[in-house]
C-alpha positions as CSV (number, residue, x, y, z in Angstrom):
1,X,-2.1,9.8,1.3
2,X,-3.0,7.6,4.1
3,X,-5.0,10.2,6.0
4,X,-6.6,11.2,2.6
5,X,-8.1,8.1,2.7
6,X,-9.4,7.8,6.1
7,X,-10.8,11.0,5.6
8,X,-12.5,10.0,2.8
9,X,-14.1,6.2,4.5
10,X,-15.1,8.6,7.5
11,X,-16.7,11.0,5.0
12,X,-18.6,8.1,3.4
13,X,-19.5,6.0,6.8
14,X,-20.7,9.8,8.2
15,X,-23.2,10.5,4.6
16,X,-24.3,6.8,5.0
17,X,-25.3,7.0,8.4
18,X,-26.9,10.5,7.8
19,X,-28.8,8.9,5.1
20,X,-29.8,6.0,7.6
21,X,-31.4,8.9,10.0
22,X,-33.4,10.2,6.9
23,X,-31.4,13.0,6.2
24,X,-32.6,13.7,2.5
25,X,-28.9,16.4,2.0
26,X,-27.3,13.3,2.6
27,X,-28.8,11.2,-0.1
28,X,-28.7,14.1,-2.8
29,X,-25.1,13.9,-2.1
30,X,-24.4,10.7,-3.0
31,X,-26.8,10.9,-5.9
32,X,-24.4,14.0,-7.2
33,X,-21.3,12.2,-6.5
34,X,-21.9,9.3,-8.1
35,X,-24.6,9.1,-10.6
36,X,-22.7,10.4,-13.3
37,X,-20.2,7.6,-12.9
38,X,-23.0,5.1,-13.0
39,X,-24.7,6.7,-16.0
40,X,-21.8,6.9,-17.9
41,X,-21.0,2.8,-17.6
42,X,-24.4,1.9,-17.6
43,X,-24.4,3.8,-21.1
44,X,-21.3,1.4,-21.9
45,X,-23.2,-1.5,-21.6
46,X,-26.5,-0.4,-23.2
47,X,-25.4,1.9,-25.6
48,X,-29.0,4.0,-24.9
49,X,-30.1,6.8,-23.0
50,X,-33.0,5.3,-22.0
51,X,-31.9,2.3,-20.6
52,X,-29.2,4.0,-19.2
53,X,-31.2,6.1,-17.4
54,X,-33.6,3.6,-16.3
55,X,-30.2,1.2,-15.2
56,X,-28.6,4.4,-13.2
57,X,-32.0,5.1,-11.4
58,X,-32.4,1.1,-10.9
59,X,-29.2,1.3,-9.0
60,X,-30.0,3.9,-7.0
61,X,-32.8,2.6,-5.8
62,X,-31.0,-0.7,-4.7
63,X,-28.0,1.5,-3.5
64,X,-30.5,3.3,-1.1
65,X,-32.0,-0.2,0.1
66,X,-29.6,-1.9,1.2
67,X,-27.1,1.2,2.9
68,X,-27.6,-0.9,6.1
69,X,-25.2,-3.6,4.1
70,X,-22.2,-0.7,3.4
71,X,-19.3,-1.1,6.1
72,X,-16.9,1.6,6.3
73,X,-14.0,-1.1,7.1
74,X,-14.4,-3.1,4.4
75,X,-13.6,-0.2,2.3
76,X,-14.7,3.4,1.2
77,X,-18.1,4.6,0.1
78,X,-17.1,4.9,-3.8
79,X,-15.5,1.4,-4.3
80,X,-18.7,-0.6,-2.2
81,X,-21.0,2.0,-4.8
82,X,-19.5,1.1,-8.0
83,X,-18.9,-2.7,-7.4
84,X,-22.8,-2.7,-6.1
85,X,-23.4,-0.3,-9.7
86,X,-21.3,-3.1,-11.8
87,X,-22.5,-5.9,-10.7
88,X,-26.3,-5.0,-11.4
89,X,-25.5,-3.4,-14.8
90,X,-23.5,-6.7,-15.5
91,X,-26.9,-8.6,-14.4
92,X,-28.9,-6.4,-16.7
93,X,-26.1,-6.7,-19.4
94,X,-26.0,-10.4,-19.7
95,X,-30.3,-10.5,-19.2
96,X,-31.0,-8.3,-22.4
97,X,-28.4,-10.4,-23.8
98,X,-30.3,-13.8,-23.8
99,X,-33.5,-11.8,-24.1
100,X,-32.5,-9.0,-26.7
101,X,-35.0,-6.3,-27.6
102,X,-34.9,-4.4,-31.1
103,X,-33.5,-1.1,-30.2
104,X,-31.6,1.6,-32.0
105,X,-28.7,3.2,-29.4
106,X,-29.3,6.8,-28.8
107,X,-27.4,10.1,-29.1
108,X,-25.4,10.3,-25.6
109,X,-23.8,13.6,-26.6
110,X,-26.9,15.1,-26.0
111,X,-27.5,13.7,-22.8
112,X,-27.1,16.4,-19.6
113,X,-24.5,13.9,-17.6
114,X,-22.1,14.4,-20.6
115,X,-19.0,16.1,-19.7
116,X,-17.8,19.2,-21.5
117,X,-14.8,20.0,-22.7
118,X,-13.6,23.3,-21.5
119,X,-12.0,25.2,-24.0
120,X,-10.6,24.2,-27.6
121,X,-12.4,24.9,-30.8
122,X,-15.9,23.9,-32.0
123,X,-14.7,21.8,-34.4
124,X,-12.5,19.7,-32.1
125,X,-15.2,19.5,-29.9
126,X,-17.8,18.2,-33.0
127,X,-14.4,15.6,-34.0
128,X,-14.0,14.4,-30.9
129,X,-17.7,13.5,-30.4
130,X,-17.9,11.9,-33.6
131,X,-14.9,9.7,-32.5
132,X,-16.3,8.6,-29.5
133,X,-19.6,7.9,-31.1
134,X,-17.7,5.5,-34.0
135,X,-15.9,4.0,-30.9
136,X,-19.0,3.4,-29.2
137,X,-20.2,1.7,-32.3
138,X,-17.1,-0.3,-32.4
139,X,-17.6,-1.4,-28.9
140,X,-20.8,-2.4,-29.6
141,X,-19.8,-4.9,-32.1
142,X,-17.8,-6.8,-30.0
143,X,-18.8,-10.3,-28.8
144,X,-20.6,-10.1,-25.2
145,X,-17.7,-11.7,-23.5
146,X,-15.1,-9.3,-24.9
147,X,-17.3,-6.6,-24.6
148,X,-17.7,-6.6,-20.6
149,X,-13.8,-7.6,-20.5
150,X,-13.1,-4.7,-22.2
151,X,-15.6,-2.1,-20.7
152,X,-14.6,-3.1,-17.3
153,X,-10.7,-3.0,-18.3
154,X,-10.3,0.0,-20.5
155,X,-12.9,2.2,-19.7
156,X,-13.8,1.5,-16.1
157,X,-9.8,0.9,-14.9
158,X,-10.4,-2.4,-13.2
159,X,-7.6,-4.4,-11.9
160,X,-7.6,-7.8,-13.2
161,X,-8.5,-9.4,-10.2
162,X,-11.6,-6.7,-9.5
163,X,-13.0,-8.3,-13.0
164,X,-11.7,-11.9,-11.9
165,X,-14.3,-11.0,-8.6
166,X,-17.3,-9.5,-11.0
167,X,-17.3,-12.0,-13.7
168,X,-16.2,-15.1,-11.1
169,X,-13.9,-16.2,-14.1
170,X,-10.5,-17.2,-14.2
171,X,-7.5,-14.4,-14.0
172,X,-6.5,-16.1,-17.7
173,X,-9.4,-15.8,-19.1
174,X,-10.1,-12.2,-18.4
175,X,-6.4,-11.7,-20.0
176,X,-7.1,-13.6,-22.9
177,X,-10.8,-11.7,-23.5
178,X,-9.0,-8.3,-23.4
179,X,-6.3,-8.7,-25.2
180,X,-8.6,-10.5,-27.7
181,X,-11.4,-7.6,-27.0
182,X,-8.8,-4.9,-27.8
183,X,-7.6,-6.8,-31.1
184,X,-10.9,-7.1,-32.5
185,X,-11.7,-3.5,-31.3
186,X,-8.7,-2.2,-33.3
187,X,-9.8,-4.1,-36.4
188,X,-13.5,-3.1,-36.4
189,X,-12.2,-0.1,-36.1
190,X,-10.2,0.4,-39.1
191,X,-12.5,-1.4,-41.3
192,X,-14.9,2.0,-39.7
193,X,-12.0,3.9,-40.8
194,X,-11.9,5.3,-37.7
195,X,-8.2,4.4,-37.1
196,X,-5.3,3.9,-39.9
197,X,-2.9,2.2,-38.6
């Protein structure tokens, strides 16, 4: 495991500094690796393609600006790439927040980063992106402050003290906002009649 990841620091120190000589292979790599990732929590936050789109290629853009700033021994490639990705979505997040803007969220199951299931029946596949659409929905009707708990808990996999370091709140409070988050969540939910119990 420990040679896994050393092989995997040296394989992000070796594309960044191939992407520092203006190797454009490089670059496309990282892009591949990682945009879906990005996409698919920027999508989290904005609930539209658009935006998402625009927020993935935003990050990108910073990503590739400030390469010089990545240090291998502070961690691997994918971590320094997603904290960089959640803290500017987070920005973006809590800006259109105090600033909102009348739009309607889009379709994401049409969107080409969506995954496909491989295998299993039509109509599972129609079901189960009807159930992540109402749980999008749900999501969406949480209060900002649970919301971002909850994204960055539950659907991005963040330790506690990883949201702690985004949010630069207190370990309690990020407790108290998911488990609150997830409550809500689960009622919203029911009165959706997504869930039963």
């Amino acid at each position: 495991m420990e040679a896994l990841k050393v092989a995997s620091e040296n394989n992000g120190a070796e594309l960044v500094r191939r992407c520092r000589a203006g190797d454009g292979a490089a670059w496309e790599e990282i892009v591949s690796l990682y945009s879906r990732r990005i996409f698919n929590l920027a999508y989290r936050f904005t609930s539209s393609l658009e935006a998402a789109e625009d927020l993935t290629q935003e990050v990108f853009i910073r990503i590739y600006r400030t390469l010089e700033q990545y240090d291998a021994k502070q961690g691997d490639l994918s971590n320094w790439l997603m904290r960089l990705a959640r803290n500017l979505i987070i920005d973006d997040y809590r800006h259109r927040q105090r600033n909102p803007q009348d739009s309607m969220a889009d379709d994401v199951e049409d969107h080409t980063f969506h995954l496909r299931s491989i295998g299993g029946s039509a109509q599972k596949e129609i079901e189960r992106k009807e159930l992540a659409a109402q749980v999008q929905d749900g999501i969406d009707k949480l209060p900002t402050d649970l919301r971002t708990c909850v994204i960055l808990r539950d659907i991005e996999e963040l330790s506690y003290q990883e949201i702690v370091d985004v949010l630069k709140i207190p370990e309690g409070t990020v407790k108290s906002r998911i488990n609150r988050g997830r409550i809500e969540l689960a009622k919203i939910l029911r009165r959706m009649r997504v869930v039963t119990i």
